[in-house]
N, C-alpha and C positions, 0 to 999 in steps of 0.2 A: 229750529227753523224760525227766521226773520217773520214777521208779520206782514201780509202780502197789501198792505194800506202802503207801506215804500216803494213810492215810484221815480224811478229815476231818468232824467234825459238822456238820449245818447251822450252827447256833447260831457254830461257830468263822467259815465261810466268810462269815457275812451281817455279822459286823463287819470286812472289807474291802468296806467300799461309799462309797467316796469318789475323788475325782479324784490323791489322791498313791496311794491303794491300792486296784484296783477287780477282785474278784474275780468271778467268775461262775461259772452252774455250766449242762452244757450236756450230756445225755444221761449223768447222774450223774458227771459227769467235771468238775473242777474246775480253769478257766484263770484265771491273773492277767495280767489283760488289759492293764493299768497301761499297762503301754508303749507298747500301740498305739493309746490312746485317741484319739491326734493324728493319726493316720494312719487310723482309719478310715473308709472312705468314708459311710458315714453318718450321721459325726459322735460326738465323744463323748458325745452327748446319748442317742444311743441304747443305748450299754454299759451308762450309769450308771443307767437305768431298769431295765436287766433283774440289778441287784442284787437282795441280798436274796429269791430265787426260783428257782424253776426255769425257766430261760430257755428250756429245751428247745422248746419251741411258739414263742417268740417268736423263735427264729433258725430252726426250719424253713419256718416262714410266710413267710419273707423269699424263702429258694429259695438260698442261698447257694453258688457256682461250687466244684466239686472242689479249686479252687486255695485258696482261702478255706478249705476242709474241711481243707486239708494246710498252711497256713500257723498253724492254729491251734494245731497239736502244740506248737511252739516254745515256749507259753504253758500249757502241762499242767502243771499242778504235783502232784497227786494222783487219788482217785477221794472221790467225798462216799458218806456213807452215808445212803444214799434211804431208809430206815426214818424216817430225823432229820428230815425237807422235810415243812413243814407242807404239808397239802388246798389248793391254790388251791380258791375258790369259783368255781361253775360260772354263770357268770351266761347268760341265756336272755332272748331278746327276746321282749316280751309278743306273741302273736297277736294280727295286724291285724284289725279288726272295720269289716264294711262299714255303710255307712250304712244308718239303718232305713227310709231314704225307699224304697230297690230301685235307686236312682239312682246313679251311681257320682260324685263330687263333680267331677271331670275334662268329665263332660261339662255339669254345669251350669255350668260355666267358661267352655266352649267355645259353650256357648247364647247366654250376656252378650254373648260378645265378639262374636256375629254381630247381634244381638237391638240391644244399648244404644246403636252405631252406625247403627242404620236411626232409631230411637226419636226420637234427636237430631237428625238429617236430617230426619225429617218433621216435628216438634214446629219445626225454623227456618223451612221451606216455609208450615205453619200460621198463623205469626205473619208471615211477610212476605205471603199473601194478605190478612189479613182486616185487617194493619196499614195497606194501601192501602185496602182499601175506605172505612176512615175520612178 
């Protein structure tokens, strides 16, 4: 493990973001992951997005095993300085708005589908009596 006196600026760490050099940064703590990119289980597609950022949320959200936590050290290169790390924006799903009918649209689904089946059964009963009467 790196000697924790290397401190680096955002700005220095977000230009390794590529597949020969892919740096991260993970509870202000800064790994050059480069090496593992091949071996991680899921995939280097995944590393290479959490460039350029604070990955911190995107590798706790995963849940990642003790052993993963301790494998990581090997790739420590410094600590970043969290002043430098620009705001991610907080994005917020708009609030679901029910219909104005009072109706929930689930059940006018489930009306069709009981409802448009009898409609067409009788509507072919209709035309085979009155087709014979002719």
């Amino acid at each position: 493990m790196a000697s924790d006196s290397q401190i680096y600026h955002f700005d220095e760490v977000a230009k390794h973001n590529h597949k020969k050099d892919c740096w991260i940064i993970i509870s202000g703590k800064v790994y050059d992951v480069t090496p593992f990119l091949e071996e991680h289980p899921g995939g280097d597609e995944v590393l290479l997005l959490a460039v350029e950022k604070d990955a911190t949320d995107d590798f706790n959200d995963v849940g990642h095993s003790d052993s993963a936590k301790e494998q990581m050290e090997k790739f420590y290169v410094g600590k970043v300085d969290t002043s430098t790390i620009p705001e991610q924006p907080n994005y917020k799903l708009p609030a679901q708005t029910t219909p104005p009918s009072g109706q929930s649209s689930g059940f006018v689904v489930k009306l069709l589908q009981f409802l448009l089946p009898l409609l067409i059964l009788g509507a072919a009963f209709a035309l085979q009596y009155y087709g014979k009467k002719k």
